[in-house]
PyMOL commands that place a pseudoatom at each C-alpha (Angstrom):
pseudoatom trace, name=CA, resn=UNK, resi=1, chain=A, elem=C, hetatm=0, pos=[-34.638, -52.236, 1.605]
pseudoatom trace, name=CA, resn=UNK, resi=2, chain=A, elem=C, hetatm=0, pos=[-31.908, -50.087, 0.186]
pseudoatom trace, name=CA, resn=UNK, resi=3, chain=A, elem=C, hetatm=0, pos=[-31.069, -48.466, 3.621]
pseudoatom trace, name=CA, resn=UNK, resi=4, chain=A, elem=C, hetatm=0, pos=[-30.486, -52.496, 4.312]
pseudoatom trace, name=CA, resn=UNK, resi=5, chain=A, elem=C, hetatm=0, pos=[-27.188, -52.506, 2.585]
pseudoatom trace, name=CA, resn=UNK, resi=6, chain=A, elem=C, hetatm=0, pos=[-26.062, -49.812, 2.858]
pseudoatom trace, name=CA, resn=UNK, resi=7, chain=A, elem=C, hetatm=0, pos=[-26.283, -50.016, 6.582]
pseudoatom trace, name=CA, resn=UNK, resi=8, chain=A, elem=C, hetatm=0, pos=[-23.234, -52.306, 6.660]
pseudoatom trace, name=CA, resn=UNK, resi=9, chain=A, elem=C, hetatm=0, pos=[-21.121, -50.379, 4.174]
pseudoatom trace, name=CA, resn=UNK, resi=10, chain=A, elem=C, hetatm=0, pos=[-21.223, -47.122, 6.802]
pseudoatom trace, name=CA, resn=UNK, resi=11, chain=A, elem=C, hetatm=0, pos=[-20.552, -49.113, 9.435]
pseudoatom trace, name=CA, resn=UNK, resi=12, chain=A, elem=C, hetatm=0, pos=[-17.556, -50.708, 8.119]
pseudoatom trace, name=CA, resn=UNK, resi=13, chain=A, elem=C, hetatm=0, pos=[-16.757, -47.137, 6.809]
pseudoatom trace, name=CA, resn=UNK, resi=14, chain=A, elem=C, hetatm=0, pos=[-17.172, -46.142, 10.100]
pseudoatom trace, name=CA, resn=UNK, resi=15, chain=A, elem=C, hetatm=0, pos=[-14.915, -48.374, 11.877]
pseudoatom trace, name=CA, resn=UNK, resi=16, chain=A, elem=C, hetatm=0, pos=[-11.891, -47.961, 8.982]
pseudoatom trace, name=CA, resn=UNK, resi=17, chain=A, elem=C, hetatm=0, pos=[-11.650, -44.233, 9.771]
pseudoatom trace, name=CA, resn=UNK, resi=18, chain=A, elem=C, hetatm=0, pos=[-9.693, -43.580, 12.661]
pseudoatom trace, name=CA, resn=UNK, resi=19, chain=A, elem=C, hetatm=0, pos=[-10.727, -40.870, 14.943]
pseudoatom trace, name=CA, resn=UNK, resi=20, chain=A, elem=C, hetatm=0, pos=[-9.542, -37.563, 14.940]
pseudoatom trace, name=CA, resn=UNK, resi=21, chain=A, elem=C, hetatm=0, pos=[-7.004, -37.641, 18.375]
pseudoatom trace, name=CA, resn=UNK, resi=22, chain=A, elem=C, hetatm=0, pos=[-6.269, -35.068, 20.788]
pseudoatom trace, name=CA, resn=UNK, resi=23, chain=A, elem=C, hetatm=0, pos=[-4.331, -32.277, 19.606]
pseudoatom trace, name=CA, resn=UNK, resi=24, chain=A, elem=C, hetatm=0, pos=[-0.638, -32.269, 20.042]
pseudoatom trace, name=CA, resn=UNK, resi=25, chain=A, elem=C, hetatm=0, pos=[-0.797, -28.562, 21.776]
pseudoatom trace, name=CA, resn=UNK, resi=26, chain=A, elem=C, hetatm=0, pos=[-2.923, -28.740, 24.926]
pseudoatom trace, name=CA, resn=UNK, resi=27, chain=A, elem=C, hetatm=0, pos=[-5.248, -25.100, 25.560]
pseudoatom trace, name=CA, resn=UNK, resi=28, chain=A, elem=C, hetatm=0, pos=[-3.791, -24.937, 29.305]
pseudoatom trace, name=CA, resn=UNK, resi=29, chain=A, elem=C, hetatm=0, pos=[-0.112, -24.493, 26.725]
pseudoatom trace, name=CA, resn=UNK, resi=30, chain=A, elem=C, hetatm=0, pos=[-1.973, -22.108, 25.003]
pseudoatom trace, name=CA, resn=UNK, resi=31, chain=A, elem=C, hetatm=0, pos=[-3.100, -20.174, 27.849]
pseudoatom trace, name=CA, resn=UNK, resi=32, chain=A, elem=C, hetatm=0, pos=[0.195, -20.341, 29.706]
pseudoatom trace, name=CA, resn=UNK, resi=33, chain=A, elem=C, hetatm=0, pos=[1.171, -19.067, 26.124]
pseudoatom trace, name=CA, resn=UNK, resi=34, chain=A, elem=C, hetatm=0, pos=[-1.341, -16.400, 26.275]
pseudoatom trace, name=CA, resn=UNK, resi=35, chain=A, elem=C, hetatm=0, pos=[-0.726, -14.815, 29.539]
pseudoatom trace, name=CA, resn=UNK, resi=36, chain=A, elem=C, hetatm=0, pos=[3.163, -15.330, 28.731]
pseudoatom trace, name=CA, resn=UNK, resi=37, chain=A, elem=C, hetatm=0, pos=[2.292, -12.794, 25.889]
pseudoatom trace, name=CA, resn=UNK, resi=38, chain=A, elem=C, hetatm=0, pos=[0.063, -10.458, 27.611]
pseudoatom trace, name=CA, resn=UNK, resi=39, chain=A, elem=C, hetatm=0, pos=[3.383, -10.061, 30.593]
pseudoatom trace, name=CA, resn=UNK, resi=40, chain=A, elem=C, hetatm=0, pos=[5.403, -9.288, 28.240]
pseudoatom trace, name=CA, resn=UNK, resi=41, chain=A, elem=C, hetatm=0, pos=[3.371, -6.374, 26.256]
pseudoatom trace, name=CA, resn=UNK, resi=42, chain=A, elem=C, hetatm=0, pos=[2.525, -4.633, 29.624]
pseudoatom trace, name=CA, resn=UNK, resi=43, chain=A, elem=C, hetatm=0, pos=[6.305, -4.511, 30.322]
pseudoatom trace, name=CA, resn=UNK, resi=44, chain=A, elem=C, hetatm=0, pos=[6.088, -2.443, 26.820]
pseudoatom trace, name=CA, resn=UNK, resi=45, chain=A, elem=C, hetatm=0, pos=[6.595, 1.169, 28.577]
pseudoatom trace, name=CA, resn=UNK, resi=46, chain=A, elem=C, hetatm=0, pos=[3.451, 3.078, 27.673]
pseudoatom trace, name=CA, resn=UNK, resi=47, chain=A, elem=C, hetatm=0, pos=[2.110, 0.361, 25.419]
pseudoatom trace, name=CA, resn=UNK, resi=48, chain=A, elem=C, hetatm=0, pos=[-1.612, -0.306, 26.088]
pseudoatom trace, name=CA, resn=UNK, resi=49, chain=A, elem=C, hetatm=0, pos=[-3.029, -3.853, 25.531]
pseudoatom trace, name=CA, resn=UNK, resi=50, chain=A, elem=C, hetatm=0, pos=[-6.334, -3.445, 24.508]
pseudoatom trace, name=CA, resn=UNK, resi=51, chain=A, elem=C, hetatm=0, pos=[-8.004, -6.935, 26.186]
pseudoatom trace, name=CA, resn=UNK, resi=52, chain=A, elem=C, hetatm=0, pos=[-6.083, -10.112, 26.243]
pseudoatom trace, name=CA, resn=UNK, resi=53, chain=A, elem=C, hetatm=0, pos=[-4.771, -12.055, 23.817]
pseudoatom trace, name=CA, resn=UNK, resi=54, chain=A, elem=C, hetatm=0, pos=[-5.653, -14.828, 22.064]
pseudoatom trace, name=CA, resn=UNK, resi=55, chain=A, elem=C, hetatm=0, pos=[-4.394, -18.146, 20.875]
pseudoatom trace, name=CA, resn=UNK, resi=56, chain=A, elem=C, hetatm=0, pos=[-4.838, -21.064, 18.409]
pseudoatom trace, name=CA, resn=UNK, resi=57, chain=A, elem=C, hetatm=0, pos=[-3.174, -24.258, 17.380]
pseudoatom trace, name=CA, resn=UNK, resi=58, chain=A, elem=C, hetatm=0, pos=[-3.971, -24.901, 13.648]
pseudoatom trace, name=CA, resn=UNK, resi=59, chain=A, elem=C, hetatm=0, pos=[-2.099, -28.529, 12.862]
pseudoatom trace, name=CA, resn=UNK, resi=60, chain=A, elem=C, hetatm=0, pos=[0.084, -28.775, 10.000]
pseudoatom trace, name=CA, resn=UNK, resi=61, chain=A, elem=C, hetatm=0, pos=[0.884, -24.851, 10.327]
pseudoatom trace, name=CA, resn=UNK, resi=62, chain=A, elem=C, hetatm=0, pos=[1.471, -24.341, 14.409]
pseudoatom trace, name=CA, resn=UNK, resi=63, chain=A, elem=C, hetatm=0, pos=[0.312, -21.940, 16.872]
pseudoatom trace, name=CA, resn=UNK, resi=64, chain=A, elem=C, hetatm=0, pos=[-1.104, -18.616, 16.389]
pseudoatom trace, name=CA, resn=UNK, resi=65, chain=A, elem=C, hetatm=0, pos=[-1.269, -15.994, 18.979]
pseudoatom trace, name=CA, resn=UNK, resi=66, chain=A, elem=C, hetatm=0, pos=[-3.235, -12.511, 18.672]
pseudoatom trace, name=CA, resn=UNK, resi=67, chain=A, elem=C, hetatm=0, pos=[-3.281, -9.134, 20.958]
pseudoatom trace, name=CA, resn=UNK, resi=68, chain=A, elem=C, hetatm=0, pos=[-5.052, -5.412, 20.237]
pseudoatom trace, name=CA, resn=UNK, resi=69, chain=A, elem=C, hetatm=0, pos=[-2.089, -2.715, 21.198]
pseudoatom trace, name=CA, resn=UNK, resi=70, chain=A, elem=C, hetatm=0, pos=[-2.355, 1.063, 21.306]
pseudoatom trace, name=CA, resn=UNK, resi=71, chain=A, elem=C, hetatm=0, pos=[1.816, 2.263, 20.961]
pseudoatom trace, name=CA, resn=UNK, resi=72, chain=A, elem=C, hetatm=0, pos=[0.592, 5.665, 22.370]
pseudoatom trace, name=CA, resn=UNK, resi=73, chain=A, elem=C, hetatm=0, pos=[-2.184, 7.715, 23.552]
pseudoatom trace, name=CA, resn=UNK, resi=74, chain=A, elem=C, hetatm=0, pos=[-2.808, 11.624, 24.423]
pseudoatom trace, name=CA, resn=UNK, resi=75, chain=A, elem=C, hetatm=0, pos=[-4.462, 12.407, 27.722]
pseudoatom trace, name=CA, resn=UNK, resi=76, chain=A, elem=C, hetatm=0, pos=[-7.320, 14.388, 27.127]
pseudoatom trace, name=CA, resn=UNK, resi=77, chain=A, elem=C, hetatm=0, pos=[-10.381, 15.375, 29.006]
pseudoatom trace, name=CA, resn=UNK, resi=78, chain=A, elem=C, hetatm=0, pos=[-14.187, 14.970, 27.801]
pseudoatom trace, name=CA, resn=UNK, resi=79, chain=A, elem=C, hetatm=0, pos=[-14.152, 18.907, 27.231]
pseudoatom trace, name=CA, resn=UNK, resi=80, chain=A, elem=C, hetatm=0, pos=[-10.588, 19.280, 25.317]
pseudoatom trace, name=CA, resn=UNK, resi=81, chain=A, elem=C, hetatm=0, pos=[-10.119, 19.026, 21.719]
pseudoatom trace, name=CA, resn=UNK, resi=82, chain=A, elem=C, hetatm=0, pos=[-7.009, 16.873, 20.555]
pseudoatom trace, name=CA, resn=UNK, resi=83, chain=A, elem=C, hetatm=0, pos=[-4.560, 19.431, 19.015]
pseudoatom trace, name=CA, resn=UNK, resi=84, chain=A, elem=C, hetatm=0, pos=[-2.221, 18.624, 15.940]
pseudoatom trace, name=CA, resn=UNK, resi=85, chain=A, elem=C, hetatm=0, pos=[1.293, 19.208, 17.940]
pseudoatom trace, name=CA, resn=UNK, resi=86, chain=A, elem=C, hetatm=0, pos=[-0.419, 16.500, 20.633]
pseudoatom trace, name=CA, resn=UNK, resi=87, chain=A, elem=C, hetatm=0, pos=[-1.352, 14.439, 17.575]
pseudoatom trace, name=CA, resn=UNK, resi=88, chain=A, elem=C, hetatm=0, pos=[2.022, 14.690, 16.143]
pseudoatom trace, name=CA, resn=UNK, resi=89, chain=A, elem=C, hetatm=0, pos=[4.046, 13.769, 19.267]
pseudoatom trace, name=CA, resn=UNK, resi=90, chain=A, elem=C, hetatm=0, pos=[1.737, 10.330, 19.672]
pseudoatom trace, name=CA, resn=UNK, resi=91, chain=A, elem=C, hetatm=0, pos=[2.296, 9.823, 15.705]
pseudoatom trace, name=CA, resn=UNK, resi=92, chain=A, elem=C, hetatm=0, pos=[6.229, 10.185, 16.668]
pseudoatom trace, name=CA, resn=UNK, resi=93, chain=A, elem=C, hetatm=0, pos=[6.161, 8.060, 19.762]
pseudoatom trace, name=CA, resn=UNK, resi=94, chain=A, elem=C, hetatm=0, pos=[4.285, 5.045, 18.051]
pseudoatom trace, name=CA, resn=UNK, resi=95, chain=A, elem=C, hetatm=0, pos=[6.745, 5.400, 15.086]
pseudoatom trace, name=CA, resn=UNK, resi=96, chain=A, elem=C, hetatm=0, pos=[9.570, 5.301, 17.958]
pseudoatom trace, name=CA, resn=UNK, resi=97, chain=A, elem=C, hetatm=0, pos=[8.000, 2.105, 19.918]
pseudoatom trace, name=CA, resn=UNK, resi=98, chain=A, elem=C, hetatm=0, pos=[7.173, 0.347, 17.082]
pseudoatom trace, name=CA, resn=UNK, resi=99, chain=A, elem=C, hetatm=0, pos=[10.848, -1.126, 16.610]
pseudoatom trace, name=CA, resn=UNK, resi=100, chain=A, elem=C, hetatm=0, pos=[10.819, -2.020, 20.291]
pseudoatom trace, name=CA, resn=UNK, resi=101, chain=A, elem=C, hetatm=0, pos=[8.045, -3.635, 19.847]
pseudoatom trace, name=CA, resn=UNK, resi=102, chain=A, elem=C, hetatm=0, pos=[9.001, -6.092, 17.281]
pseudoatom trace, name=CA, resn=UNK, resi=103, chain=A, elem=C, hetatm=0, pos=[12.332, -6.765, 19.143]
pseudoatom trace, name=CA, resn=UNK, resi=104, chain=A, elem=C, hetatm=0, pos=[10.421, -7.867, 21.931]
pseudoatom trace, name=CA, resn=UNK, resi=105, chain=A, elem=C, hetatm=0, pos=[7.997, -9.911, 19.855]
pseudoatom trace, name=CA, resn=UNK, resi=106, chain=A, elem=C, hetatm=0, pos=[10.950, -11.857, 18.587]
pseudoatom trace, name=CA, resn=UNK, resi=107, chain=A, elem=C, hetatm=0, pos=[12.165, -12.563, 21.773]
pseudoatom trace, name=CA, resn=UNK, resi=108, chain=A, elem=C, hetatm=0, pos=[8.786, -13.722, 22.848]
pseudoatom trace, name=CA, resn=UNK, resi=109, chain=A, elem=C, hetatm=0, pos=[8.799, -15.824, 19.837]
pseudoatom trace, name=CA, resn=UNK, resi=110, chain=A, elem=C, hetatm=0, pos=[11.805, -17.544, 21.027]
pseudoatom trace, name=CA, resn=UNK, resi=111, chain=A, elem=C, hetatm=0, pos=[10.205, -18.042, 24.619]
pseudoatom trace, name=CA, resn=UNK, resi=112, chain=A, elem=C, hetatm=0, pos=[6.924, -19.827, 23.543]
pseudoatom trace, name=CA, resn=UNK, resi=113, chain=A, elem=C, hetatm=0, pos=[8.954, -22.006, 20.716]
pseudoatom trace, name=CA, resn=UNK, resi=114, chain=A, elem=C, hetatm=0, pos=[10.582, -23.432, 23.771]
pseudoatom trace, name=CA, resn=UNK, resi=115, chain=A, elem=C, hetatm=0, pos=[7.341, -23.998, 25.417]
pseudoatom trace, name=CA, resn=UNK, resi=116, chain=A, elem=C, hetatm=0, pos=[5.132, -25.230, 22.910]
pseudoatom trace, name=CA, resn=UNK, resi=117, chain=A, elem=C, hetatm=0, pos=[4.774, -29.206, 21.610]
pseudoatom trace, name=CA, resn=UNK, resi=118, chain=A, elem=C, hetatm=0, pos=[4.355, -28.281, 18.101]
pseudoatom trace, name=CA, resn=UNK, resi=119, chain=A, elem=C, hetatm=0, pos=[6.354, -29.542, 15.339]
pseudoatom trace, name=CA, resn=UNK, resi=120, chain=A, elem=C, hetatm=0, pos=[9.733, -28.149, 14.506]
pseudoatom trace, name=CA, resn=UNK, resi=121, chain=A, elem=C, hetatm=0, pos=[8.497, -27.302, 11.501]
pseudoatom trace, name=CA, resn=UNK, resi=122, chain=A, elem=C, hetatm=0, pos=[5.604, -25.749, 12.538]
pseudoatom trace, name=CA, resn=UNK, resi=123, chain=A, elem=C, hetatm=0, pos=[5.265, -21.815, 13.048]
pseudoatom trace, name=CA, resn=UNK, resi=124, chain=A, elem=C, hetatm=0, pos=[5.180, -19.872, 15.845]
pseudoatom trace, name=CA, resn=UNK, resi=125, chain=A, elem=C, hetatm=0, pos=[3.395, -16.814, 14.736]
pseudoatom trace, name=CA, resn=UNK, resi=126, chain=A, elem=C, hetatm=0, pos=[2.186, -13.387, 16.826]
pseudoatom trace, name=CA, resn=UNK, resi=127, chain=A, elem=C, hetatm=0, pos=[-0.151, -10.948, 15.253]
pseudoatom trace, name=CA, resn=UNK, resi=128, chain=A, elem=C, hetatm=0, pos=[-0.481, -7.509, 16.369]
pseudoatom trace, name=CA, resn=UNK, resi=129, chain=A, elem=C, hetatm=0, pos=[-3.957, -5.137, 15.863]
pseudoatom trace, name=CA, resn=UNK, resi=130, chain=A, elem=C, hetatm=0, pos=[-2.302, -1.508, 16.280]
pseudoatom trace, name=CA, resn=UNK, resi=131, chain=A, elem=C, hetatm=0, pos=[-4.755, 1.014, 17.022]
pseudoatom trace, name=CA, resn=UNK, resi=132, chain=A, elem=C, hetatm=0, pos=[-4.764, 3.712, 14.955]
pseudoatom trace, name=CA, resn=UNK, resi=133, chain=A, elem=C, hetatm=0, pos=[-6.317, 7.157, 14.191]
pseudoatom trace, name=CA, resn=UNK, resi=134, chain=A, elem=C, hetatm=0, pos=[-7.058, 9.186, 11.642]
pseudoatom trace, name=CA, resn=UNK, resi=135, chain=A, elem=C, hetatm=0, pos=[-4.322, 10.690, 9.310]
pseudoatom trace, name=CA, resn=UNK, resi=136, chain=A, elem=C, hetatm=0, pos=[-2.105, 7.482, 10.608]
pseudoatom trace, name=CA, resn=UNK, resi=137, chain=A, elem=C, hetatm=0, pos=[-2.969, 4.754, 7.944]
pseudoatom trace, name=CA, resn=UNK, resi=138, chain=A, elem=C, hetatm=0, pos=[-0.122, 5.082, 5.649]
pseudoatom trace, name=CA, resn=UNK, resi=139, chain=A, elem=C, hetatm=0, pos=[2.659, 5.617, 8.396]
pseudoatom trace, name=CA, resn=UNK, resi=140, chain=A, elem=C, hetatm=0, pos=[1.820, 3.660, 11.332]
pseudoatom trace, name=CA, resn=UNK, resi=141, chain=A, elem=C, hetatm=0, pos=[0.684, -0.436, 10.431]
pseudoatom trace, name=CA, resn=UNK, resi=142, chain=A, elem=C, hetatm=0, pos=[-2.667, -1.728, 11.498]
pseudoatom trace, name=CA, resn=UNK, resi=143, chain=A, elem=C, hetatm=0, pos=[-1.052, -4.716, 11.867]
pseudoatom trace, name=CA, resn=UNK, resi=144, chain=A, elem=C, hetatm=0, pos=[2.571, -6.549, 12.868]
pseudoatom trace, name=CA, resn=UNK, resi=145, chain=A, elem=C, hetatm=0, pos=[2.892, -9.814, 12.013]
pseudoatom trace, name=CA, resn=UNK, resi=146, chain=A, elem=C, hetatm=0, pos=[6.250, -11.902, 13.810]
pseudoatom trace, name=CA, resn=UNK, resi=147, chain=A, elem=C, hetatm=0, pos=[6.674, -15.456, 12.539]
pseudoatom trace, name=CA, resn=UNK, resi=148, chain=A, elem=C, hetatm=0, pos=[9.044, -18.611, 12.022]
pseudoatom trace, name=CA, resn=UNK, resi=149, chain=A, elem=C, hetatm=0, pos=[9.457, -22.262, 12.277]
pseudoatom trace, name=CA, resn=UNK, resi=150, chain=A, elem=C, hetatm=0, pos=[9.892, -23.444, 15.740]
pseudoatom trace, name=CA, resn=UNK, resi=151, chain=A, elem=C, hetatm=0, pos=[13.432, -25.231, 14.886]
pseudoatom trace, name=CA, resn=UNK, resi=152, chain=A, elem=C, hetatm=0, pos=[14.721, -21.763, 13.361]
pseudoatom trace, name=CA, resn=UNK, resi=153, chain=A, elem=C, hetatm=0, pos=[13.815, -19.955, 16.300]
pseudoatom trace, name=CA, resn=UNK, resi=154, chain=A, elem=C, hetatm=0, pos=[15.330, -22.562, 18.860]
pseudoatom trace, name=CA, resn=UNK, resi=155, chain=A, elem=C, hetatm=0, pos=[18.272, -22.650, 16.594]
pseudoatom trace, name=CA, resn=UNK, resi=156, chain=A, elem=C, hetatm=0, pos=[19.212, -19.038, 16.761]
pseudoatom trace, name=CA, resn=UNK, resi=157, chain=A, elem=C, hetatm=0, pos=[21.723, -17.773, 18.491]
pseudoatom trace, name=CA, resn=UNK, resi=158, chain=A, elem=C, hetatm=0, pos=[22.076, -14.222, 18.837]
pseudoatom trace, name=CA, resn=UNK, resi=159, chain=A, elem=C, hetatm=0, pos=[20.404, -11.166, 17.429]
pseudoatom trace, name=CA, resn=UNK, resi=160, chain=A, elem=C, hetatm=0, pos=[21.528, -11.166, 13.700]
pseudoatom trace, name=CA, resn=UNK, resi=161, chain=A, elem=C, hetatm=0, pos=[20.550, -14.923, 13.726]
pseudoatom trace, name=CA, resn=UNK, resi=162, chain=A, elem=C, hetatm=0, pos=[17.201, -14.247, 15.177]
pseudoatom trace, name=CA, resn=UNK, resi=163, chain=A, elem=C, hetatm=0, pos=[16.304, -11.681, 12.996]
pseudoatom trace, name=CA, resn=UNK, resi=164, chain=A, elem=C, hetatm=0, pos=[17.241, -14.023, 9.975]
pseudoatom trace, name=CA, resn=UNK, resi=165, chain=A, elem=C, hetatm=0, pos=[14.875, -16.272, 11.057]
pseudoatom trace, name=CA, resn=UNK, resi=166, chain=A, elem=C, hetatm=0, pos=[12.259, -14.389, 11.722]
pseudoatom trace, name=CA, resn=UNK, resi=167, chain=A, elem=C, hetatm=0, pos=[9.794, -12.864, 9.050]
pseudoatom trace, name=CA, resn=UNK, resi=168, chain=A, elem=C, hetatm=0, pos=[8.053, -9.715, 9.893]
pseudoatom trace, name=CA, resn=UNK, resi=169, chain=A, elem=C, hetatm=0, pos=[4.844, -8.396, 8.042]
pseudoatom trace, name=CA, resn=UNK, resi=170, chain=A, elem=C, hetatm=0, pos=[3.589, -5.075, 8.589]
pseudoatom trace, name=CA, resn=UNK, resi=171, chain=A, elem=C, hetatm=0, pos=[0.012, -4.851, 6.826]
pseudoatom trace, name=CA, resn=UNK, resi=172, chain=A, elem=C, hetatm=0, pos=[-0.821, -0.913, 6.943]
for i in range(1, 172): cmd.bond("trace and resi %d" % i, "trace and resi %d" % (i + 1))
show_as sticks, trace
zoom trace
């Protein structure tokens, strides 16, 4: 008898909400997005990308995209030990890419504002997984972070604009 009346009360409930609609950022933008990013890090020099990347639209914040790098590796074989000098030149050559790689992360932040419907309030946002070895944790970050509101980054013009807008986070 209860379940009676309250039959009618969650059905009107049920029409009154309105359902959720489709997202403002399709997943073939995302993709395009995606694949946009992964271009871009293989044009890196001697930066690996460790799978592809990945992307989300979270509404009310914008679109998050994530990739695995390695900034350098040492060619060994399965018999060779890594030696310290060989360590020490890949801990100077990520320490050396790792700028680069941020300045091209900011341009490619600038390049999927322009080609995402979000918001232009809402962020555009890259996050980085650096590989890294042992002995490497408090020099090289495990990972970059680029972000900042789609209007900023359309609005930029030039470098010292860009990097104004733009909030890096380096999480070691």
């Amino acid at each position: 008898m209860k379940t009676l009346k309250v039959l009618p009360l969650l059905l009107i409930a049920a029409l009154c909400i309105p359902a959720a609609g489709p997202s403002r950022v399709s997943r073939e933008a995302l993709t395009s997005g995606e694949k946009s990013l992964d271009d871009r890090l293989r044009r890196q020099g001697d930066l690996g990308l460790v799978g592809a990347s990945r992307a989300v639209y979270l509404e009310g914040y914008g679109a998050v995209f994530s990739a695995e790098v390695t900034l350098a590796t040492v060619q060994v074989g399965p018999f060779t030990p890594v030696t310290q000098q060989q360590m020490d030149q890949m801990k100077a050559a990520k320490l050396k890419r790792l700028p680069e790689l941020k300045n091209a992360m900011k341009q490619q932040l600038v390049a999927m504002a322009s080609a995402l419907n979000i918001l232009p309030d809402e962020q555009v946002a890259i996050a980085l997984l650096v590989v890294r070895y042992p002995g490497e944790e408090k020099v090289i970050p495990m990972q970059v972070v680029v972000q900042a509101p789609k209007r900023k980054l359309l609005d930029a013009q030039g470098a010292a604009a860009l990097d104004q807008a733009v909030r890096i986070t380096d999480l070691y």
